[in-house]
C-alpha positions as a Python dict, from the first residue, in 0.01 Angstrom:
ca = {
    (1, 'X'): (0, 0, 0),
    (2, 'X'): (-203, -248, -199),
    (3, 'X'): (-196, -563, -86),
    (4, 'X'): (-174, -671, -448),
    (5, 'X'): (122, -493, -484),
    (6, 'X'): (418, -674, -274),
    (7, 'X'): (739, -428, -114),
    (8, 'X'): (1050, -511, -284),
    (9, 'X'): (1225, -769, -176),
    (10, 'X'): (1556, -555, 19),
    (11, 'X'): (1917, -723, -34),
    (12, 'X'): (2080, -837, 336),
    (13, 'X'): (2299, -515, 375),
    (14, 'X'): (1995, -302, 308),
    (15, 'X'): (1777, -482, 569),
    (16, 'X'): (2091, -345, 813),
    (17, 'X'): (2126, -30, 707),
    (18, 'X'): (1780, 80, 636),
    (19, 'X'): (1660, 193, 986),
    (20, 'X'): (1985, 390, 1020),
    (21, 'X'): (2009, 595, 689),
    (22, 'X'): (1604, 694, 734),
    (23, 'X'): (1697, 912, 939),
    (24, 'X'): (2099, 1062, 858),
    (25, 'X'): (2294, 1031, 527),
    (26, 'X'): (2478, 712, 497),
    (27, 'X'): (2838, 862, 560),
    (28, 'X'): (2706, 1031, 868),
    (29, 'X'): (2555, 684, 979),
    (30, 'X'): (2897, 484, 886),
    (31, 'X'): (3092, 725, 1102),
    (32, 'X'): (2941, 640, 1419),
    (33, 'X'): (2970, 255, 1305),
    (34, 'X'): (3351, 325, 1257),
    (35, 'X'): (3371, 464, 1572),
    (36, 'X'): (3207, 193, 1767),
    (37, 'X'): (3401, -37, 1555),
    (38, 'X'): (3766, 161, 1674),
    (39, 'X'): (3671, 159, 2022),
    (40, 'X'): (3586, -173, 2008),
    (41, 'X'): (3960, -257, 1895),
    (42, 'X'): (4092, -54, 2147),
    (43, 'X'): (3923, -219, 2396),
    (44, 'X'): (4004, -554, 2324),
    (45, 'X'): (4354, -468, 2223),
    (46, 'X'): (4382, -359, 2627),
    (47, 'X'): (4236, -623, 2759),
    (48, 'X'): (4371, -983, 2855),
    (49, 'X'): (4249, -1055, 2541),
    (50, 'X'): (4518, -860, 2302),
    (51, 'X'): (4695, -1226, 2278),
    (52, 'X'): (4414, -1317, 2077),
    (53, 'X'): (4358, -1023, 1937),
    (54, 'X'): (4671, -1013, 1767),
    (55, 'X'): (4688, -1373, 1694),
    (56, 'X'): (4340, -1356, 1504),
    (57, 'X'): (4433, -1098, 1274),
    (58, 'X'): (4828, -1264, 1226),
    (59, 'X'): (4601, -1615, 1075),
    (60, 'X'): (4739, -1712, 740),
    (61, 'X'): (4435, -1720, 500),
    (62, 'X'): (4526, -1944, 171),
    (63, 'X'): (4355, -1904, -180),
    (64, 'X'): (4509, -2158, -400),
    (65, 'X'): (4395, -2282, -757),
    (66, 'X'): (4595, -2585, -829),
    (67, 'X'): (4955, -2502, -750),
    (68, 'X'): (4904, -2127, -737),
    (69, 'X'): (4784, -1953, -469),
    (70, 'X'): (4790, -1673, -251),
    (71, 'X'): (4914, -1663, 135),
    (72, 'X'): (4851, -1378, 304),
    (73, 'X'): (4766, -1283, 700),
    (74, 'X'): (4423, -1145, 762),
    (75, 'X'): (4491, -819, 835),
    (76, 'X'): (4693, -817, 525),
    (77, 'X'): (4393, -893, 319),
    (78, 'X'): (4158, -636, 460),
    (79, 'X'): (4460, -367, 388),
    (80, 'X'): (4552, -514, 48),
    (81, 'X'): (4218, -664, -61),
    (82, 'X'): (3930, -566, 96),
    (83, 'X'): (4045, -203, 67),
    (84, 'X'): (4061, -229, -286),
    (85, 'X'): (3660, -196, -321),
    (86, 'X'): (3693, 108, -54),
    (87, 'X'): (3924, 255, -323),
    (88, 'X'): (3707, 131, -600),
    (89, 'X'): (3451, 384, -451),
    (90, 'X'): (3660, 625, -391),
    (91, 'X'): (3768, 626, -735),
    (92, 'X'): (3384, 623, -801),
    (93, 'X'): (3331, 891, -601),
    (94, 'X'): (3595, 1121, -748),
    (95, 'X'): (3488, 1049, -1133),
    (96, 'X'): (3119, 1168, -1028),
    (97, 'X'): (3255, 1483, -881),
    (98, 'X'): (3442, 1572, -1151),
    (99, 'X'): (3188, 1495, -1394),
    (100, 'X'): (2868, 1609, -1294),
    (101, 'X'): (2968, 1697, -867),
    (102, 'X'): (3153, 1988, -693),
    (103, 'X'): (3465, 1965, -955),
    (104, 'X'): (3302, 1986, -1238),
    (105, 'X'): (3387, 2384, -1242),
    (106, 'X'): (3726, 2506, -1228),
    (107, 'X'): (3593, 2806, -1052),
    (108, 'X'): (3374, 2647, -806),
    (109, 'X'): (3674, 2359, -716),
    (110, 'X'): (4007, 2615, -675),
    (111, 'X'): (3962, 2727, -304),
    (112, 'X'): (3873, 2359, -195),
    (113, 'X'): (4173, 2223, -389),
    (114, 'X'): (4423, 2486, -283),
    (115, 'X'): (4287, 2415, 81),
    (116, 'X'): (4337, 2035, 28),
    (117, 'X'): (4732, 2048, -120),
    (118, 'X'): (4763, 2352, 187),
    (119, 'X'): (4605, 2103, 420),
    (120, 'X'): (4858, 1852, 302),
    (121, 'X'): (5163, 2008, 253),
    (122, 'X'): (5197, 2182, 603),
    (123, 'X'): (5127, 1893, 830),
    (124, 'X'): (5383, 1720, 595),
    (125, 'X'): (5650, 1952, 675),
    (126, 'X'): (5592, 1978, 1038),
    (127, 'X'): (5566, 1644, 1075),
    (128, 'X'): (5951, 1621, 894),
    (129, 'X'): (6063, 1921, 1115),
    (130, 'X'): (5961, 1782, 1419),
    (131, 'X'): (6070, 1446, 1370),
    (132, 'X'): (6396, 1508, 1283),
    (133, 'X'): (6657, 1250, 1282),
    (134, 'X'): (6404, 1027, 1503),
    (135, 'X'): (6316, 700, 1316),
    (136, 'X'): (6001, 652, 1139),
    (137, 'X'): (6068, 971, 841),
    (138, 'X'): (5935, 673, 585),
    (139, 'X'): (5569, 797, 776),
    (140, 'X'): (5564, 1177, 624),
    (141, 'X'): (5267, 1123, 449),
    (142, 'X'): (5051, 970, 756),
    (143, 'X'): (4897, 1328, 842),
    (144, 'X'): (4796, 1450, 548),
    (145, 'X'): (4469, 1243, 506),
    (146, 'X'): (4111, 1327, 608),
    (147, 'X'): (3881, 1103, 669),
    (148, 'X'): (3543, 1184, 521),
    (149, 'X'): (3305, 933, 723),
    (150, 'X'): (3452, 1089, 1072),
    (151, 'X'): (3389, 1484, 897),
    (152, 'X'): (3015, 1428, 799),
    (153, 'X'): (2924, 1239, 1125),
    (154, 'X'): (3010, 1565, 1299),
    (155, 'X'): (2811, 1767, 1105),
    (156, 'X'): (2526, 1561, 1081),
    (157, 'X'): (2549, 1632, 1490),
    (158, 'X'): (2587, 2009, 1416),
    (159, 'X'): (2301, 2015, 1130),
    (160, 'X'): (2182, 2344, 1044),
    (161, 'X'): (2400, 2528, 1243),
    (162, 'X'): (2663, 2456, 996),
    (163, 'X'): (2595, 2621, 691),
    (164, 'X'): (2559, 2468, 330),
    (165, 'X'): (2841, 2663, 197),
    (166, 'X'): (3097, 2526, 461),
    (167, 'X'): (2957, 2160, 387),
    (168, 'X'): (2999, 2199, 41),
    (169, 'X'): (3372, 2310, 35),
    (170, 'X'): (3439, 2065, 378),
    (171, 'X'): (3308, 1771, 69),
    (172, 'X'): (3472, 1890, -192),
    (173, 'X'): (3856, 1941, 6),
    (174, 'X'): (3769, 1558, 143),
    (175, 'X'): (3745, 1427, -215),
    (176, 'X'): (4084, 1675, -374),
    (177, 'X'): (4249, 1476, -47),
    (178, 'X'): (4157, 1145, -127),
    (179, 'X'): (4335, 1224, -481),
    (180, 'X'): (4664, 1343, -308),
    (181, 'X'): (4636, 1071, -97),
    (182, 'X'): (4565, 814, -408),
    (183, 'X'): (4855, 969, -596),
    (184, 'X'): (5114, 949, -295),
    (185, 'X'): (5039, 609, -206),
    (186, 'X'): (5059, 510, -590),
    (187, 'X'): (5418, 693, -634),
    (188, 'X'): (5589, 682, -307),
    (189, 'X'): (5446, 338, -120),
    (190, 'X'): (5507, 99, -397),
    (191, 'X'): (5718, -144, -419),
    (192, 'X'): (6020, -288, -690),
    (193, 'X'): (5838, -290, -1046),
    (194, 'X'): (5773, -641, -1244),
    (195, 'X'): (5711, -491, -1572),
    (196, 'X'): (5565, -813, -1679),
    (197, 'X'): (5298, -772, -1421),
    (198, 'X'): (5221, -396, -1489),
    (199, 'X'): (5170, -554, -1855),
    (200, 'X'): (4887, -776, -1754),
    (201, 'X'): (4708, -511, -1566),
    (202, 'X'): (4716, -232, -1853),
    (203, 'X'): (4596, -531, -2029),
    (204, 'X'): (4280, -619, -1807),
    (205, 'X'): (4247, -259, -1794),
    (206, 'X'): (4196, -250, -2160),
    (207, 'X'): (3948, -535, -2194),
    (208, 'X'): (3745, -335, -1952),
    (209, 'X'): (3759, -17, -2177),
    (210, 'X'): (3677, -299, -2509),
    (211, 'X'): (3358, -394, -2301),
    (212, 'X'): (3300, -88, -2203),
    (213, 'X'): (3240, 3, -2600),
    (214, 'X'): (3098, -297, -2730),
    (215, 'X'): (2834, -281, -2511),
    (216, 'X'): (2880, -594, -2229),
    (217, 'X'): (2683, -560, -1940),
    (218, 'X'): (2767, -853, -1787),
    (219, 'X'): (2868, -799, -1421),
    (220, 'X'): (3048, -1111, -1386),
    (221, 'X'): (3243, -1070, -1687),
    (222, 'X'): (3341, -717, -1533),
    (223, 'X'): (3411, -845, -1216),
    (224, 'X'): (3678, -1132, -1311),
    (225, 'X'): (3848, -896, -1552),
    (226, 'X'): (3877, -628, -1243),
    (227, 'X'): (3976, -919, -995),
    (228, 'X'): (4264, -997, -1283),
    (229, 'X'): (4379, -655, -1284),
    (230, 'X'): (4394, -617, -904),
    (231, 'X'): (4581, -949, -909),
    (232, 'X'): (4805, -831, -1175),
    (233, 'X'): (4885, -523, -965),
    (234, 'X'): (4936, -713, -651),
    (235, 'X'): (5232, -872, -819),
    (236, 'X'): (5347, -556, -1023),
    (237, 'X'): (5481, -377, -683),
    (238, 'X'): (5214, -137, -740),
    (239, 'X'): (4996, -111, -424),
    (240, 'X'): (4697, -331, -516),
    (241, 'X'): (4423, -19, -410),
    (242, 'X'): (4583, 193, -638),
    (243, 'X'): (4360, -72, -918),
    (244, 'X'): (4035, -9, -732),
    (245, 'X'): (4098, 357, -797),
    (246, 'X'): (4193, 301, -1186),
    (247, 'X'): (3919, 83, -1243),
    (248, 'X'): (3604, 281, -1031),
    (249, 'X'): (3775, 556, -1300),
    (250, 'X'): (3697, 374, -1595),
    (251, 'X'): (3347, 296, -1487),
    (252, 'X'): (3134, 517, -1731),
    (253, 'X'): (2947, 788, -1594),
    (254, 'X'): (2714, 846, -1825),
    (255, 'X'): (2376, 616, -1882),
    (256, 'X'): (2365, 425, -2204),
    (257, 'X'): (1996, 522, -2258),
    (258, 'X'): (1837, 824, -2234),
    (259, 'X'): (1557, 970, -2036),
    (260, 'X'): (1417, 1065, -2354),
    (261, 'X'): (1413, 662, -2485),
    (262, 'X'): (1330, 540, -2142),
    (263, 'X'): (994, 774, -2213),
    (264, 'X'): (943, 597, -2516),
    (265, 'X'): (999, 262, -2398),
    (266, 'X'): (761, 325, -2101),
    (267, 'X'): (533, 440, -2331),
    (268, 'X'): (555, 167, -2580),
    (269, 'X'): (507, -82, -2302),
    (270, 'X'): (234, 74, -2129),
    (271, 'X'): (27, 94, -2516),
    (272, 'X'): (84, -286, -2587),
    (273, 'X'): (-28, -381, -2252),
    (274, 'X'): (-335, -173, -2247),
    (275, 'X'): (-445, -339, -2625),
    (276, 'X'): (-351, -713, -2485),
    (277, 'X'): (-522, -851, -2223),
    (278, 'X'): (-241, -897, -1916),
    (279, 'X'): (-448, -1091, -1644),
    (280, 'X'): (-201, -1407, -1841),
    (281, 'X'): (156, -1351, -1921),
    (282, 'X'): (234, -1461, -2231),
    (283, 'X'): (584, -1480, -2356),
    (284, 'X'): (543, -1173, -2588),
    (285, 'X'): (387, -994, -2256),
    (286, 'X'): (739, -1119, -2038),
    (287, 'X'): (968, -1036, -2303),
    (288, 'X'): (759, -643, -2370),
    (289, 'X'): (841, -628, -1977),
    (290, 'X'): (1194, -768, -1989),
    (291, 'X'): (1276, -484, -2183),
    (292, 'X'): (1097, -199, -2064),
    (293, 'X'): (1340, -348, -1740),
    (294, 'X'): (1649, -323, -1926),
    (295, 'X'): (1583, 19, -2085),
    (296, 'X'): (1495, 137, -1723),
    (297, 'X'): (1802, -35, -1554),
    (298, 'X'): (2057, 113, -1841),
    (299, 'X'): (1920, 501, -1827),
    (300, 'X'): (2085, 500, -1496),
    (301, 'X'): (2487, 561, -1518),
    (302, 'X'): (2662, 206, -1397),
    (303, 'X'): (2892, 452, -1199),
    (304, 'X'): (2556, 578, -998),
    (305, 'X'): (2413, 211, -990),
    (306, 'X'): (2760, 71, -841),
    (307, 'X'): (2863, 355, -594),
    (308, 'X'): (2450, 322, -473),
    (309, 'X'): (2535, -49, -460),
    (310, 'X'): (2885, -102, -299),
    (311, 'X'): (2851, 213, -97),
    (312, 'X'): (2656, 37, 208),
    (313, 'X'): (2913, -257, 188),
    (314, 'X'): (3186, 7, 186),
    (315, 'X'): (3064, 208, 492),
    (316, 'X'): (2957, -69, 707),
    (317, 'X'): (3157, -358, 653),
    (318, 'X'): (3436, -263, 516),
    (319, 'X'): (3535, 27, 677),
    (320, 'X'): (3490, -139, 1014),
    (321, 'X'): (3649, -447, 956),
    (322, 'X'): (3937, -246, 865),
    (323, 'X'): (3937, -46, 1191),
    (324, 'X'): (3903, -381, 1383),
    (325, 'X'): (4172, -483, 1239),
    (326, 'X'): (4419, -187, 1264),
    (327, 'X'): (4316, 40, 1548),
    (328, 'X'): (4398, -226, 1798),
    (329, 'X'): (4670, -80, 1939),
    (330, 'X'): (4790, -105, 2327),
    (331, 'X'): (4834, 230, 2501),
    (332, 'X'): (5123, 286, 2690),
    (333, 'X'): (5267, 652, 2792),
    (334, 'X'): (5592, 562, 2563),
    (335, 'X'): (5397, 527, 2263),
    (336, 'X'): (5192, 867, 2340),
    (337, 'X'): (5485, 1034, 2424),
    (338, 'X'): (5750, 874, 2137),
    (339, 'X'): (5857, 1127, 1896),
    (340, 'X'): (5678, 961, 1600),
    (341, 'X'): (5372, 977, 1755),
    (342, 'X'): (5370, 1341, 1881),
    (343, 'X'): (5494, 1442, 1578),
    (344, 'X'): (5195, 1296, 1380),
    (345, 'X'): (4960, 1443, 1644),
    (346, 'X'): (5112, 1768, 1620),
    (347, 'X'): (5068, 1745, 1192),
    (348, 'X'): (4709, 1679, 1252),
    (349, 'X'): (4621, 1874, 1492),
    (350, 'X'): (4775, 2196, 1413),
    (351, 'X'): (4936, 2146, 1057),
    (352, 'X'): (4537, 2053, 896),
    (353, 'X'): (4401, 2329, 1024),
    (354, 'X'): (4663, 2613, 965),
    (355, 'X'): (4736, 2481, 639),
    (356, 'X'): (4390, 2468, 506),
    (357, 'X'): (4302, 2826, 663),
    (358, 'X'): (4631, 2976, 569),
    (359, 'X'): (4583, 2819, 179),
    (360, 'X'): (4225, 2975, 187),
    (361, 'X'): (4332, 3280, 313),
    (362, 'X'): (4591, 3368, 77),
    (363, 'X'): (4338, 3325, -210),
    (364, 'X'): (4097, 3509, -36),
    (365, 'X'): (4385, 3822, 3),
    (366, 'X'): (4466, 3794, -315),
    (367, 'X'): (4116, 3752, -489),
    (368, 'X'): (4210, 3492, -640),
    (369, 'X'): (3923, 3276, -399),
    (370, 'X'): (3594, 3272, -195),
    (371, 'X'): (3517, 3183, 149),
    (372, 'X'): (3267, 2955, 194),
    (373, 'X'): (2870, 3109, 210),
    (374, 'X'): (2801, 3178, 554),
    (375, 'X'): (3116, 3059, 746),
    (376, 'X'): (3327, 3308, 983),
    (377, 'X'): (3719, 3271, 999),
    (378, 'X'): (3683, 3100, 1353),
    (379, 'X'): (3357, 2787, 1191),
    (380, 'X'): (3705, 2751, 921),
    (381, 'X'): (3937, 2711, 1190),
    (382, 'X'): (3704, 2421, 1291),
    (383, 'X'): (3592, 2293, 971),
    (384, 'X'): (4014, 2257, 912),
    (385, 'X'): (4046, 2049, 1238),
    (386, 'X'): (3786, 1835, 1132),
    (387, 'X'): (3988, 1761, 826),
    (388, 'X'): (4249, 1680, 1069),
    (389, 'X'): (4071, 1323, 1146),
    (390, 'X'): (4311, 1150, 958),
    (391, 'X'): (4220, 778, 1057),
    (392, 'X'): (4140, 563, 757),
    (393, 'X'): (4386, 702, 534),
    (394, 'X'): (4602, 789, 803),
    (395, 'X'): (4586, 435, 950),
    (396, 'X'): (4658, 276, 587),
    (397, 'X'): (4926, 464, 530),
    (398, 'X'): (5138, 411, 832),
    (399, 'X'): (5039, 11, 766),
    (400, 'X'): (5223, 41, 406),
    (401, 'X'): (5531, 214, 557),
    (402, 'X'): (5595, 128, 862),
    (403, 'X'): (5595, -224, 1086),
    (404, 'X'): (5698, -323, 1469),
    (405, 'X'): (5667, -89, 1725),
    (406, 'X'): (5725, 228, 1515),
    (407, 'X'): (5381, 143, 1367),
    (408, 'X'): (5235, 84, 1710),
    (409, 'X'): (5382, 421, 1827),
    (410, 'X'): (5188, 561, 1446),
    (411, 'X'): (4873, 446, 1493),
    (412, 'X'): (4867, 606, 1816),
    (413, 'X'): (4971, 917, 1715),
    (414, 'X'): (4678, 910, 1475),
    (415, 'X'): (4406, 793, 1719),
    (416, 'X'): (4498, 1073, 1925),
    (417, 'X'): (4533, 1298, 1666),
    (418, 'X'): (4217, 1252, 1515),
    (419, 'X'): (4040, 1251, 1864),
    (420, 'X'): (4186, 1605, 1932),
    (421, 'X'): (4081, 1737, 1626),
    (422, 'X'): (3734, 1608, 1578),
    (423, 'X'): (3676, 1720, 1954),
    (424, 'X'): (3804, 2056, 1891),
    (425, 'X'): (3660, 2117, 1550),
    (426, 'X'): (3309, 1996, 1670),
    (427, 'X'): (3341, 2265, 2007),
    (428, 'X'): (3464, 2536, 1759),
    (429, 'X'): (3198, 2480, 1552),
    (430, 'X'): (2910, 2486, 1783),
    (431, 'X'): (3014, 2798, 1947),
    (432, 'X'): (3135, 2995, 1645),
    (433, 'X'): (2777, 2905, 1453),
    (434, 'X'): (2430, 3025, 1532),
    (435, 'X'): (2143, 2752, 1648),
    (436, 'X'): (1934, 2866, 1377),
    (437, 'X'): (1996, 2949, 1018),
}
């Protein structure tokens, strides 16, 4: 590189991150961080340490503005606000599929989708049927999650051994189940309704969509209206995450220029500077510049400019923060063997995978389907235990319904859950794949 031309000047998370995703895709790369972030927890959490442990996470952290003000424990501000921007790209993530990603065509996105609701539906019911009259029924909906940070780390391990067809669909079921899991949190795990509250969020929410067509591009203006929403929502009963989801929705996906005037622009630019002599900026020279700037910045979607944005903050802060502070939990045989937590292992382990191969199966019968490019029955079989790493999700949702030891004896059953199946699916998938393709 020139010497007169100087490397851009990389944000703090990017100066982190950078040696890592060179060489495997972000979500692979923020899988292994969670990991090392939920053994960490564990570890402490068993140690003579757990005192603190728990006490750390238990601190009351006050925001106050005059006389108002929120008081809330740590942990409960990693679940209930640091989460939100985890949702926020989720919601992201799920508008980009739909408009220009794997769900875009209702052809292409049926056998994924019918996998997803198969995948979530069965471990549901076994997880009801095995339970029983055994405390803890408010948890149903802790094994139907799938944690998609967990599913590409393993096959980044696996790479081409597992075939692009299998990866696609794997993506695509991850993303249908972060919309059942959206949609159950938002109806099941809120709480009483203030209707004056749900007022001032659909109101934030429509100042967004006013900017939105007037033009603003003013991030800070965006981000206090959001903030104002997921306040609103906080105090509507409404689980606050459910606004990170609404709002990454509303975030356009679309660029406001096109490629077409960005050509122009360039063009235009490039002409003026090559008639006026540039060795001295002049205003007229900054403010040619400023613009060609804008026009590039604005022929990218904000959707793509955010998700590139908050994605590294999402998979290696966030995400881990959240692990440290809710897979801390103390093992003890009880809690292994309590019929909560067997039942939720049991729903992962064996309701993911025979509801997602079952779903597929039945379309496939019935032509009404296609199995994925290149994948036998027994690579499924392990592609749906690798859906049955619940843990994020899984983990959230047994925090929103559950508390005490029951939620001890949860989380548990999700750790080892999720450890079963992301052992087993990895094994099945090595052996039931060629090396080489």
């Amino acid at each position: 590189m020139s010497k007169d031309i100087k490397e851009p000047k990389l944000r703090p998370i990017e100066k982190l991150t950078k040696p890592l995703t060179h060489f495997l895709h972000i979500e692979a790369t923020s899988g292994l961080v969670l990991l090392v972030a939920t053994i960490a927890a564990i570890v402490v959490a068993n140690s003579p340490y757990e005192k603190f442990y728990s006490d750390f996470w238990n601190t009351l952290l006050n925001i106050s503005i005059g006389e108002a003000g929120l008081s809330y424990p740590l942990w409960y501000w990693v679940n209930d606000g640091l989460m939100t921007i985890f949702f926020f790209l989720v919601g992201l993530e799920i508008k980009r599929e739909i408009v220009s990603g794997e769900l875009r065509e209702v052809r292409r996105v049926i056998s994924p989708a019918v996998a997803a609701i198969g995948g979530a539906v069965v471990p549901a019911a076994i997880f009801i049927f095995l339970l029983g009259d055994n405390p803890g029924m408010e948890g149903w909906a802790v094994p139907m999650a799938t944690d998609i940070a967990f599913v590409v780390g393993v096959l980044a391990i696996l790479g081409k051994r597992v075939p692009q067809g299998l990866k696609v669909f794997l993506l695509a079921l991850a993303i249908v189940d972060d919309i059942i899991a959206v949609l159950v949190i938002a109806v099941f795990y809120s709480g009483a309704l203030s209707f004056l509250s749900l007022f001032l969020a659909a109101l934030g929410v429509v100042l967004i969509v006013v900017m939105n067509k007037l033009g603003v591009r003013s991030l800070t203006a965006y981000i206090l209206t959001g903030s104002f929403v997921w306040l609103a929502t906080l105090k509507s009963g409404i689980h606050p995450t459910i606004a990170g989801v609404v709002l990454g929705f509303l975030t356009p996906a679309l660029p406001f220029i096109s490629k077409e005037k960005l050509k122009v622009g360039l063009k235009e630019t490039i002409d003026y500077l090559n008639k006026t002599d540039s060795s001295q900026e002049t205003p007229k020279i900054k403010e040619s510049i400023d613009a060609l700037s804008f026009t590039a910045t604005e022929s990218i979607s904000p959707l793509e400019r955010l998700e590139k944005g908050i994605h590294p903050w999402a998979a290696f802060l966030i995400m881990p923060i959240f692990a440290l502070a809710n897979a801390g939990v103390p093992f003890s045989l009880d809690a292994v063997s309590s019929s909560l937590s067997v039942s939720i292992i049991t729903a992962l382990f064996i309701g993911k995978p025979l509801g997602i191969v079952l779903s597929l199966l039945i379309l496939v019968k019935f032509g009404l389907g296609i199995k994925p490019g290149g994948a036998n029955w027994l690579a499924l079989i392990g592609g749906g235990c690798l859906a049955g790493i619940g843990f994020t999700m899984s983990l959230f949702v047994a925090s929103l319904s559950m508390e005490g030891a029951l939620l001890v004896n949860a989380k548990m059953g999700v750790l080892v859950g999720s450890a079963l199946s992301g052992v087993t699916g990895f094994l099945l998938l090595f052996f039931s794949l060629s090396k080489n393709r």
